[in-house]
C-alpha positions in Angstrom: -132.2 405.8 52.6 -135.4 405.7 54.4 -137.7 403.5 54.7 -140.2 404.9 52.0 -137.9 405.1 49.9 -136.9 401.6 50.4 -140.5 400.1 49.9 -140.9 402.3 46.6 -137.8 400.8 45.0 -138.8 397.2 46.1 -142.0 398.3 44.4 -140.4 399.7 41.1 -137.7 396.4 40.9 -140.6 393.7 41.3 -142.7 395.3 38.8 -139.4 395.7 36.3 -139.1 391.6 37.0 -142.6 390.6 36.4 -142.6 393.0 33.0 -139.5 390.9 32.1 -140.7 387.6 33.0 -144.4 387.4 31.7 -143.8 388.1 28.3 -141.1 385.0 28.5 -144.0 382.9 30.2 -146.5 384.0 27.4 -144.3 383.5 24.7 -142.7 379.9 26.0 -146.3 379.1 26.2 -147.5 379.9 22.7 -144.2 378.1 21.5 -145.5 374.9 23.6 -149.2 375.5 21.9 -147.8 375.9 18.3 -145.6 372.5 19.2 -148.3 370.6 20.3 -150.8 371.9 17.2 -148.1 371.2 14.8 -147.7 367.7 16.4 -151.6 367.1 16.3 -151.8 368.2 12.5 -148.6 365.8 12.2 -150.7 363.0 13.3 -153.3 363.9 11.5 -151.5 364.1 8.4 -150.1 360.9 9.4 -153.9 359.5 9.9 -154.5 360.6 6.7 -152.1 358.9 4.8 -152.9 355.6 6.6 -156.4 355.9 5.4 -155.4 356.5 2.1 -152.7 353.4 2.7 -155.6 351.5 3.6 -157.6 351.8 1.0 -158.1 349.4 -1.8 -157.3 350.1 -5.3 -159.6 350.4 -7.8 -159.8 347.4 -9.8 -157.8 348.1 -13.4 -159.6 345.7 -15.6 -162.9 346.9 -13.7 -162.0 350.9 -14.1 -161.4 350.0 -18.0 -164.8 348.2 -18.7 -166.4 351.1 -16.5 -164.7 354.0 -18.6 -165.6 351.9 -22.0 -169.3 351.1 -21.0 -171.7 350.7 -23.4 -173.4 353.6 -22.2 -170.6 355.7 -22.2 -169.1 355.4 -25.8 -172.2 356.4 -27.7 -174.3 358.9 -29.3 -176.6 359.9 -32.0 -176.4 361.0 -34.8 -178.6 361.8 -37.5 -181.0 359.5 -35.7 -178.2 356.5 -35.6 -176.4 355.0 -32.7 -172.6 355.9 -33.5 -169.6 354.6 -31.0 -167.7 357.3 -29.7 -164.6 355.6 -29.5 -164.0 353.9 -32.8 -160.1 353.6 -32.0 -160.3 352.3 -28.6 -159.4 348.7 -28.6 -162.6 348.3 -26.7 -164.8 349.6 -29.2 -168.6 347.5 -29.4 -169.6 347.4 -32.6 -173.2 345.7 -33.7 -176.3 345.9 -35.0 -177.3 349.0 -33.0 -174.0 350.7 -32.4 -172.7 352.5 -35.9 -168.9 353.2 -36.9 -168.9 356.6 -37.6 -169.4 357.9 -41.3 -166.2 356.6 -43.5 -164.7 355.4 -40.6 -161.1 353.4 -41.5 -158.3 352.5 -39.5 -154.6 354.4 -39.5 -152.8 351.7 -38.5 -153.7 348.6 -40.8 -151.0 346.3 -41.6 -150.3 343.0 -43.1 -149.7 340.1 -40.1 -147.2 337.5 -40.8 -149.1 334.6 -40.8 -150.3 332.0 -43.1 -153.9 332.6 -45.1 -156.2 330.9 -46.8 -155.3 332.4 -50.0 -152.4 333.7 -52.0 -152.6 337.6 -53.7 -152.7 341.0 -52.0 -156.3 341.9 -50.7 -157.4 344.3 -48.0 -159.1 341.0 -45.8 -155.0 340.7 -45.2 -154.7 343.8 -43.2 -155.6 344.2 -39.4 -154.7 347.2 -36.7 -151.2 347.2 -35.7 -151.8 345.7 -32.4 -154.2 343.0 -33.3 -152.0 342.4 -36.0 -149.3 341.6 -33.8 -151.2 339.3 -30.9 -152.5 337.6 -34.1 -148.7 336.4 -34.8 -147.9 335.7 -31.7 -151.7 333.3 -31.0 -150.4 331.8 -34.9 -146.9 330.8 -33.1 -148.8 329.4 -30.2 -151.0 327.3 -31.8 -147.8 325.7 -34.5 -145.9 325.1 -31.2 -149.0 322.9 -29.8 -149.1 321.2 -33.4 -152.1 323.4 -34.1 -152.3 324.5 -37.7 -154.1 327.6 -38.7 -155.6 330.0 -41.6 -155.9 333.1 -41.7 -158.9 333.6 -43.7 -160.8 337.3 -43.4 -159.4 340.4 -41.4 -160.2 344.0 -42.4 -164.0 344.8 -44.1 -163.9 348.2 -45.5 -167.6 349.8 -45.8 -167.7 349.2 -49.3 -166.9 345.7 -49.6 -169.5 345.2 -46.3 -172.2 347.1 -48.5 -171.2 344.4 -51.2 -171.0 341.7 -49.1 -174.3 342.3 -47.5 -176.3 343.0 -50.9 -175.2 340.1 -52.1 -176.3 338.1 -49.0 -179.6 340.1 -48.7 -180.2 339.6 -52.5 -179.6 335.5 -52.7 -180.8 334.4 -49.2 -183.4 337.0 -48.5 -182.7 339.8 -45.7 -183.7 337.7 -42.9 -181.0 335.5 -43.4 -178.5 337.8 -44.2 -179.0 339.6 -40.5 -178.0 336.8 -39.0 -174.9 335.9 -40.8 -174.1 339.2 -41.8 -173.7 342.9 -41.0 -175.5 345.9 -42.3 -172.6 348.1 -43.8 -171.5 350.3 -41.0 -171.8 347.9 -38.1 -169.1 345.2 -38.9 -166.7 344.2 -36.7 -164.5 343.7 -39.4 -164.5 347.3 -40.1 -163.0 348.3 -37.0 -159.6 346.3 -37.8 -159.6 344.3 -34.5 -161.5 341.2 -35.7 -160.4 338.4 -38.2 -161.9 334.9 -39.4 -159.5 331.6 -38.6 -160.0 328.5 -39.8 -157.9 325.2 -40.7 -156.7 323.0 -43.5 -158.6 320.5 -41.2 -162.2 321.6 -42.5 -160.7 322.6 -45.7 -160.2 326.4 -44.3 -163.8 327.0 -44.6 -165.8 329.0 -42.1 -168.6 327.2 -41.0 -169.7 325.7 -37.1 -168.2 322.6 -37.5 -164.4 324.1 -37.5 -165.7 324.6 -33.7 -166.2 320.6 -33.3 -162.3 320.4 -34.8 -158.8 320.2 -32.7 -158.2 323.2 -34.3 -161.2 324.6 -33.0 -161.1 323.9 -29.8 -158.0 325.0 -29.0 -158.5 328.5 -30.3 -161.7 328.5 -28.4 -159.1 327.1 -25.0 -156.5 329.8 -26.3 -157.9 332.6 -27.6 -157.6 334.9 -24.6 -154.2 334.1 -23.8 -153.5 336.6 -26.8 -156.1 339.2 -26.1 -158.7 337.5 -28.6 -162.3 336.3 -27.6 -164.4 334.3 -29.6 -167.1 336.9 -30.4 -170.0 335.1 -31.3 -170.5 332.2 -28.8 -172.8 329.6 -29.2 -176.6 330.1 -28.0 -175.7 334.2 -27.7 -177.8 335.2 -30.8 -180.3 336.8 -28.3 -177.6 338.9 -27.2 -175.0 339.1 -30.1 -177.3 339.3 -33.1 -175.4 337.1 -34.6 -175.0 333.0 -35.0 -173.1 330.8 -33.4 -169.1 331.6 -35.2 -166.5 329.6 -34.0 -163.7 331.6 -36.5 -164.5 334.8 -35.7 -162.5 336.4 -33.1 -161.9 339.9 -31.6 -158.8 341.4 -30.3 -159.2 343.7 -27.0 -155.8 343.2 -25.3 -155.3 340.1 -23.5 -156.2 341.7 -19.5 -159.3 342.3 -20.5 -159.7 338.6 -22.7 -158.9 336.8 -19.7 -161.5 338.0 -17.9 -164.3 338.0 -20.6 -163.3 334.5 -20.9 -163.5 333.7 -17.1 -166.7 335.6 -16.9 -168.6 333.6 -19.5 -170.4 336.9 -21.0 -170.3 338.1 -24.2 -169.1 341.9 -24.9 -172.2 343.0 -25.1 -173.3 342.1 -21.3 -169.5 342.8 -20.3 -169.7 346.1 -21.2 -173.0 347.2 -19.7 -172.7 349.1 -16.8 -175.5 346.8 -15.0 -172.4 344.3 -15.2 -169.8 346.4 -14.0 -169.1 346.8 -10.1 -166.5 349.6 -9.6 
């Protein structure tokens, strides 16, 4: 062979070696880039879930007053104030925020516990739930030597429209929006409130069952069941409503608790200017 020949086929074999051996470079490369981009978006996936690890969760009983604001759960209608969430066990009923239009409860039943009278009578009947933290706050109180009456639970509209005639009609309409509720915008109506009172003060409902053992401890106890006393004392500003000792309000006992440790009434508890999310 000579030597021209020679140099062409040392030519021909490097150039048959490099095209074999780039391509093997290039692609060993790319594999080491798609490694390290698949480590980086591993990390960052891993960042990611640490941040979210991190983070704090939302508040519960703070995420509940929030999504059952005052602002939220209303609208008008026909030129009235009407609560969009008449079943919630949150609902704020008063003078300005309306049940709607022959609004009545599914789920009324009769609690086991002692009243204040014998003889069937709608006043006997509260929500299902209520009804039930109502036997269980009764039980409580006989254990602690605490007697108690159940005395007034469910108001339908009609018996509110009497009610309030009849309080309009012998103590003049003034009166009677203090102690009373314009048919429509009763507590009682919802099915989540009832009036306690004791042998003690002769199961009447006036202040001075507030002054009494019995009293006191369901003012102490209350929101260990999910109840609140709903019209504290010095609150008419806010409330509407007088000072009433016997009338308390189921809304489940996470959110009782804290009403109770906050001091507020439902009214300021559920306004969003009160609520920090």
């Amino acid at each position: 062979m000579s030597k021209q020949q020679m140099w062409k086929k040392g030519i021909w074999t490097c150039l048959l070696i490099s095209a074999l051996v780039l391509p093997t470079a290039v692609l060993s490369g790319c594999e080491k880039t798609g490694g390290s981009a698949k480590e980086q978006g591993q990390a960052l996936q891993g960042a990611g879930k640490s941040e979210q690890e991190g983070q704090v969760p939302a508040d519960p009983v703070m995420a509940k007053r929030s999504e059952n604001s005052l602002q939220t759960t209303i609208k008008e209608v026909d030129g009235k104030e009407v609560v969009t969430n008449p079943e919630a066990m949150t609902v704020i009923v008063n003078k300005q925020r309306s049940l709607p239009d022959g609004y009545e409860p599914a789920d009324l039943v009769e609690p086991n516990v002692l009243f204040s009278f014998d003889g069937p009578h709608e006043k006997r009947h509260m929500r299902k739930e209520a009804a039930d933290a109502l036997e269980k706050l009764f039980a409580g109180a006989k254990e602690d030597g605490i007697e108690l009456r159940a005395v007034s639970g469910y108001r339908s509209y009609s018996r509110q429209k009497s009610i309030y005639e009849n309080n309009v009609r012998t103590k003049g309409e003034e009166y009677a929006s203090r102690v009373s509720a314009v048919p429509g915008t009763s507590e009682h109506q919802t099915g989540l409130t009832i009036d306690v009172s004791s042998p003690s003060v002769k199961n009447e409902l006036e202040e001075n069952f507030g002054d009494s053992s019995e009293g006191k401890w369901l003012a102490e106890h209350a929101a260990d069941y999910g109840f609140v006393i709903r019209y504290p004392k010095d609150r008419e500003d806010i409330t509407g409503y007088v000072y009433e000792p016997w009338h308390i309000r189921y809304i489940g006992t996470d959110l009782a608790q804290d009403v109770a440790k906050s001091g507020m009434t439902l009214e300021e508890y559920f306004d969003e200017a009160n609520i920090k999310l």
